[in-house]
Residue, then its C-alpha position, 0 to 999 in steps of 0.5 A: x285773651x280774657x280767660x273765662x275762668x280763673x282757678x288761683x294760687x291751688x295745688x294741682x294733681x293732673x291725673x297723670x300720677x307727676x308730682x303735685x304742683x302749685x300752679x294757676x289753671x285758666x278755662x276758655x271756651x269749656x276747655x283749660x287752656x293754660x296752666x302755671x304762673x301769671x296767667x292774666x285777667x278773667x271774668x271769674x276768679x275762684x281762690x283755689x289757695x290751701x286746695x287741690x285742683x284736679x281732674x272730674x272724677x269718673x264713674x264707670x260704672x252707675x245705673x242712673x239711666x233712669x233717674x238722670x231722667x228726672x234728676x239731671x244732676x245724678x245725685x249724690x256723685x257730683x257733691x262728691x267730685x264726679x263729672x261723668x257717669x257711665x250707665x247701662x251696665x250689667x246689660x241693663x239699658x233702657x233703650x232701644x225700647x218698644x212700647x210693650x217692653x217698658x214695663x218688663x223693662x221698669x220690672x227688671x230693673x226694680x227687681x235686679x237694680x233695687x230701683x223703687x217700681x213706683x220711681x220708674x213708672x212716675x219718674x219718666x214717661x218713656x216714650x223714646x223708641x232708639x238709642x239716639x231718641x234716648x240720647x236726645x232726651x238727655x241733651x241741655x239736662x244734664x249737670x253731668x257728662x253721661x254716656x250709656x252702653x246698650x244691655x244685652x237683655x234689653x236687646x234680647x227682650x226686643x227681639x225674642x219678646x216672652x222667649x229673651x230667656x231661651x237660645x236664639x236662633x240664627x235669625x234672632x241674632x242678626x237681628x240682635x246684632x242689627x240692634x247693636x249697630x243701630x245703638x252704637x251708630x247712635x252714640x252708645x258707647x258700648x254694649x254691656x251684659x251680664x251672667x251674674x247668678x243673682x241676676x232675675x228679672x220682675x218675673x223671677x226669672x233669670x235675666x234675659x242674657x242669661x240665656x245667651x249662648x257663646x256663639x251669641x255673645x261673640x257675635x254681639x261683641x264683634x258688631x262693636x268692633x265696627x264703631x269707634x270709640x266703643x267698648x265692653x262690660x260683662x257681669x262674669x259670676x257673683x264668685x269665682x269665675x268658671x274657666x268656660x267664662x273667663x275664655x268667653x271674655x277674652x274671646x269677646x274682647x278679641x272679637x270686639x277688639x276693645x278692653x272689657x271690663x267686669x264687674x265686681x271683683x272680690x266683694x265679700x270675698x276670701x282672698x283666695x275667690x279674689x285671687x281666683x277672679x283676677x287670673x280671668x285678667x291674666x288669661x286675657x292677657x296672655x291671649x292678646x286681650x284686655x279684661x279688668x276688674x272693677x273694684x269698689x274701693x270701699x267696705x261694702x255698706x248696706x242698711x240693716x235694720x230692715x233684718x232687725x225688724x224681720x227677726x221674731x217679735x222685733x216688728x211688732x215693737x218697732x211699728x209701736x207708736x212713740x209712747x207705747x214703744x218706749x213702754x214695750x222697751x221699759x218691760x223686762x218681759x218684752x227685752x227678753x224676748x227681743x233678745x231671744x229672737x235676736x238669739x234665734x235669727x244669729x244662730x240662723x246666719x245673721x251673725x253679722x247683725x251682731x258683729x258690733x265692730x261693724x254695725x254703724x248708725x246710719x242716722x240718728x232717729x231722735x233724742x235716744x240716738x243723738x250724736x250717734x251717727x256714723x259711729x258703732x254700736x261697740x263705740x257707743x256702749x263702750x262710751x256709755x258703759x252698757x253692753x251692746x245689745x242694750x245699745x241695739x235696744x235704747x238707741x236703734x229700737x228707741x228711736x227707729x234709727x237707720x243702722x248700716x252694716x259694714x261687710x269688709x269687702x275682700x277678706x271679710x275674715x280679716x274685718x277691719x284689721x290691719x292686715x285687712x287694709x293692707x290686703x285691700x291696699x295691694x288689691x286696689x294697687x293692682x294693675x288688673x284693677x280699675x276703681x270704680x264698682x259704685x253701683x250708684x243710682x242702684x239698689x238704692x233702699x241698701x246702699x250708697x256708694x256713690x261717695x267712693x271718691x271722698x271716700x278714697x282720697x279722705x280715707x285712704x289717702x290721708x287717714x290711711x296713707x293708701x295711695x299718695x294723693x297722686x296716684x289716688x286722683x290718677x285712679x279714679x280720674x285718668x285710668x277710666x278714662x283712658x278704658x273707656x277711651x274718653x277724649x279729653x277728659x280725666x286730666x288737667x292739661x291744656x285742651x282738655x275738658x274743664x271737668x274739675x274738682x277742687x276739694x280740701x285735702x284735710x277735710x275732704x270725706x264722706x257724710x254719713x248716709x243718710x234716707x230721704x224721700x225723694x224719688x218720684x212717688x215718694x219712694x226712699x233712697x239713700x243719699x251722703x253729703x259730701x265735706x271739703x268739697x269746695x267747687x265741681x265744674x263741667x266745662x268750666x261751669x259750677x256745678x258744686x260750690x260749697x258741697x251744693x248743688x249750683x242748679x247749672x246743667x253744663x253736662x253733655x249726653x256722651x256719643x260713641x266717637x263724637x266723644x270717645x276715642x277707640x281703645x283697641x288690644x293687642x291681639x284684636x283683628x287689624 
C-alpha cells in the first residue's frame, strides 16, 4: 500500500506519557496506520528530522462558536498545535436558537464573553433554528475538529423567554429537559452551565442559569445520561466553592453518570482558595463521582493600557495627535501631572499597573518602543538607565504602545518566584486537574490564551523543566481526550485520527500577542503567533506549515457517539 502521507526520521511522543521514540509515522485514509521503521513509499514525504511528532492538541474549553462561523480556522489555536476545540461552555451555546432570541443571545455573549456585539451581528446571519441545524453550517468549513456542548441559559431563554432569570416551574423543566434530548440526539456533545458570580448578560442581569434550582440542574443533567458519548461543564464560583455547590456537582455528575468538569481553578487565587476549590473534586470523588478542575496552565495575561488612559488626566494625552503628544510629554508640568494621577489611581487598588516586574509590553507602537515587545517595563529601564515610570512615560504614552499585565495565576502573592513556580508545577501536576481553561475566542480585546500549548511545552518544559516533554504532551492531548470521550483522537497510534503536530523542541514558544482588526465590522482582537511550529494536520491534511495557515479546511463538526465514546463513573446509575 502507497501511504498517503509520510512523516520521516521524527521523534515521537504519543500521548500516553512512554518514552519518546525515533520512529516514521505513516497516514492513509486520515487515519495513522503504521508507525516505526521502513514504512514504504508515499505520495507526500514530510522531513520530520530534529522534530517531535505528536498528537493535536485539545482544547476543552473555547468560546469559538461564534467566530468558527466566519473563521473556520479558529485562529489563533492551530498555529499553536490545536486540532479540536470544544465550545459551548459555561452554558453559553448559540443553539437551538429561536428567531426573537438572537439578539439577547449576541447581547449575552458581547457582555459575559467579551465578544465585540459588532462581531456577532456582522459575523453570521443566524438563521439555523436546532442543534443539528447549527452543526450543519459548520460541516466542509472547518480547519479544526469542533464539538459543542448545549448552555443551559440558552436553553432557558428558549423556554421561559424574558422570565430565564426566575425558578422554573414543573412544566418549564420538561420542557428544558425536552430541549437537552433534542440537542444531544443532534450531536452535541454535552450540556454545559454556569453559577459563576461575575456572570450578567447584555441587560446586566444575572445569566439565565443563574436562576436555576438544584431539582432543575439534576433533572438536565440526568437527560445526558440517556445519549452516548455526552458529557458535563459547570462554572461553579469565581472563589471558593460553597459546599451547597460542590454536593450539586457531584449529584449532577451522578445523575448524568458522566465526568463533569469545571472551570477555572485558582486564577488569581491564594493557595489556600485553590486548595479550597479542589476538595469539590474530592468530595465527588468519595461519593462515587467524577468532577476536575481545568487550569490554565499559564500566568494570566490581560491588556492593561486600557486603566492607563482611565487614570486622571492620561486620556486626554494619550488621544493627542503625534506631534502634539510628544510636546505634552516634553512639559515638566504635564509629567507631574500624569504622575500624580497615577499616584491617586495606585492608592485606589490599581497596584498592579505599577508592579513593574509584571507589566510587559504587548507590542511595540513605534520608534520610542522599538525592540520593546515581550519585555518588561523593569528590564527596559534597567537597560536604559531611567526609572520605570519614566519608561511607562516615553515608551508606552509615546508611542500609544499596547501594554499586557501578568497576574501569576494561583498564588498571586508569590508572583513570579521560584517558589511560585514550584507551587504552580504541583498544582498542574495534580490528578484533580485537567490543563486547558484557555477561554480562547472570548474576552478577546483582553486576552489571548489561545497559545496555552507552546506556552506549556516552550516554557514549562524546556526553560523551566516542569513537566518531561512526555508527561506535557500527555496532558494537554491524551487526558481530554479520554474526559471527554473523544474516540480516536489525543494519541499517535495506529487507527487513530492523523491529528498531528509537529514542532521543534528548541524553539517552539509563543510570539508575544499582538492587536489586530480582524473581526467582522472591524472589531479588535487579540491574536499570538506561534515559533517552531513546523506542521499541524487533521486527518492527515496540512493545516499549519511554517507557523501558517495552509487554507485546508480538513476539520469535522463533532457529534455526540458518532465521534465520542461514553465515559461513565463509578458510582453512576448501571
Amino acid at each position: 500500500m502507497t501511504l498517503d502521507l509520510l512523516l520521516l526520521g521524527g521523534t515521537v511522543v504519543d500521548g500516553t506519557g512512554a518514552p519518546a521514540r525515533h520512529a516514521d509515522v505513516g497516514v492513509a485514509g486520515g487515519k495513522v496506520v503504521a508507525i516505526g521503521d521502513d514504512l514504504g513509499d508515499a505520495h507526500a514525504t514530510v522531513d520530520c528530522d530534529g522534530k517531535v511528532v505528536a498528537p493535536g492538541v485539545i482544547d476543552l474549553h473555547t468560546h469559538y462558536d461564534a467566530q468558527l462561523l466566519w473563521d473556520g480556522a479558529a485562529t489563533p489555536s492551530p498555529l499553536h498545535g490545536v486540532t479540536t476545540v470544544i465550545g459551548g461552555n459555561c452554558g453559553f451555546s448559540i443553539a437551538p436558537l429561536a428567531p426573537d432570541h438572537a439578539d439577547y443571545l449576541r447581547r449575552m455573549m458581547a457582555r459575559v464573553e467579551g465578544i465585540p456585539l459588532a462581531a456577532l451581528e456582522a459575523g453570521t446571519d443566524w438563521g439555523w433554528r436546532g442543534f443539528g441545524e447549527y452543526l450543519e453550517r459548520l460541516d466542509g468549513r472547518l480547519a479544526v475538529n469542533a464539538g459543542f456542548l448545549a448552555g443551559h441559559s440558552t436553553i432557558r431563554r428558549l423556554v421561559m423567554g424574558d422570565d430565564a432569570h426566575a425558578v422554573a416551574n414543573a412544566d418549564q423543566i420538561e420542557q428544558m429537559v425536552a430541549i437537552v434530548h433534542d440537542a444531544m440526539a443532534q450531536g452535541a456533545l454535552g450540556f454545559s452551565s454556569s453559577l459563576g458570580e461575575a456572570h450578567t448578560d447584555g441587560d446586566g442581569e444575572p445569566v439565565p442559569s443563574r436562576g436555576a434550582a438544584p431539582e432543575e440542574f439534576l433533572a438536565l443533567a440526568a437527560a445526558v445520561r440517556d445519549h452516548a458519548g455526552t458529557t458535563l461543564e459547570f462554572i461553579a464560583a469565581m472563589g471558593e466553592i460553597p459546599l451547597e455547590r460542590a454536593e450539586l456537582m457531584a449529584e449532577m455528575s451522578l445523575a448524568a453518570d458522566r465526568p463533569l468538569n469545571w472551570n477555572l481553578l485558582g486564577s488569581l487565587s491564594p493557595v489556600e482558595v485553590y486548595e479550597q476549590q479542589l476538595t469539590a473534586c474530592d468530595l465527588a470523588a468519595s461519593r462515587g463521582a467524577t468532577v476536575v478542575a481545568l487550569a490554565l496552565p499559564d500566568l494570566l495575561r490581560m491588556r492593561s493600557d486600557r486603566v492607563l488612559r482611565s487614570l486622571p488626566g492620561w486620556e486626554e494625552v494619550w488621544a493627542l495627535p503625534d506631534a502634539e503628544r510628544a510636546r505634552a510629554l516634553a512639559d515638566p508640568a504635564v509629567r507631574d501631572r500624569l504622575h500624580t494621577g497615577f499616584d491617586e489611581a495606585s492608592a485606589r487598588g490599581l497596584s498592579f499597573v505599577a508592579d513593574w516586574d509584571l507589566v510587559e509590553i504587548a507590542e511595540a507602537g513605534g520608534a520610542a518602543s522599538e525592540g520593546c515587545a515581550g519585555r518588561t517595563v523593569r528590564e527596559i529601564a534597567a537597560t536604559r538607565g531611567v526609572d520605570p515610570f519614566t519608561v511607562l512615560l516615553d515608551v508606552v504614552v509615546a508611542d500609544r504602545t499596547p501594554l499586557t499585565t501578568v497576574f501569576p495565576s494561583l498564588t498571586p502573592s508569590y508572583g513570579v518566584s521560584d517558589e511560585g513556580w514550584a507551587i504552580r508545577r504541583d498544582v498542574w501536576s495534580d490528578p484533580r486537574v485537567v490543563l486547558g481553561g484557555s477561554d480562547a475566542g472570548a474576552h478577546v480585546d483582553l486576552m489571548c490564551h489561545a497559545n496555552y500549548p507552546t506556552v506549556v511545552l516552550g516554557e514549562l518544559v524546556r526553560e523551566r523543566g516542569m513537566f518531561t516533554l512526555e508527561d506535557a504532551v500527555r496532558r494537554i492531548t491524551d487526558v481530554p481526550a479520554r474526559l471527554l470521550g473523544l474516540r480516536g483522537r489525543g494519541r499517535v497510534a495506529t487507527g487513530y485520527e492523523a491529528d498531528l503536530f509537529v514542532f521543534d523542541p528548541a524553539t517552539v514558544a509563543t510570539a508575544p500577542t499582538t492587536a489586530r482588526r480582524d473581526l467582522p465590522g472591524g472589531a479588535e482582537r487579540l491574536s499570538a503567533d506561534a515559533i517552531g511550529v513546523e506542521h499541524v494536520f487533521v486527518g492527515g491534511v496540512a493545516t499549519v506549515h511554517g507557523s501558517q495557515l495552509t487554507g485546508a479546511l480538513p476539520g469535522t463538526a463533532l457529534r455526540s457517539g458518532r465521534d465520542t465514546d461514553t465515559v461513565k463513573v463509578p458510582g453512576g446509575p448501571r
